[in-house]
C-alpha positions in Angstrom: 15.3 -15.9 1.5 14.8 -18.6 3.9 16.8 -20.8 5.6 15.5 -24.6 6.4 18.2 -26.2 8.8 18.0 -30.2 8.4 20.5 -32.8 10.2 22.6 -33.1 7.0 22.9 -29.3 6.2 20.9 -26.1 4.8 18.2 -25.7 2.4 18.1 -22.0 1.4 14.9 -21.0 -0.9 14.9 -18.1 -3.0 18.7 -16.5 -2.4 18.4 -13.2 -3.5 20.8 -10.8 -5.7 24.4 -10.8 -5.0 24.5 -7.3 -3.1 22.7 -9.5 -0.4 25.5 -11.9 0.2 27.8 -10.0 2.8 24.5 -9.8 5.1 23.4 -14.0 4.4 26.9 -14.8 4.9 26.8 -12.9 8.2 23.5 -14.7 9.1 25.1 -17.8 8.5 28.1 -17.6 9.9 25.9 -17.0 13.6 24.1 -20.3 13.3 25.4 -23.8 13.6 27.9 -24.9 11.1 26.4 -26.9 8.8 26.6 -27.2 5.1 24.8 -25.9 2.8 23.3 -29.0 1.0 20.4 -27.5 -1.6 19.2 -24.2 -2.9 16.3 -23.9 -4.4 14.4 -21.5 -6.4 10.9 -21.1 -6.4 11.0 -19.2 -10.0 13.5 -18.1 -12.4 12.8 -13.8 -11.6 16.9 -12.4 -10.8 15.9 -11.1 -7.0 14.9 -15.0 -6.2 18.5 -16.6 -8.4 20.8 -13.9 -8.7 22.5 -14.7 -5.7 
């Protein structure tokens, strides 16, 4: 996954399965709050939209 920080918020691409949440949310929560305005996946396969 990647995370794309913009003055209005996030961008995450490809957010992987939901086993990978507890670590992202982890990532997250040791950056600057900001929302997470967009997700977008670059193709439909379940380890790039499962999350």
């Amino acid at each position: 996954m990647v995370v794309l920080a913009g003055p209005d918020g996030y961008l995450l691409v490809d957010h992987p399965e939901p086993a990978a949440n507890p670590a992202i949310q982890k990532a997250l929560d040791g950056m600057e709050k900001r929302p997470v305005r967009f997700l977008l996946n670059t193709h439909w396969h379940y380890d790039h939209v499962g999350g």
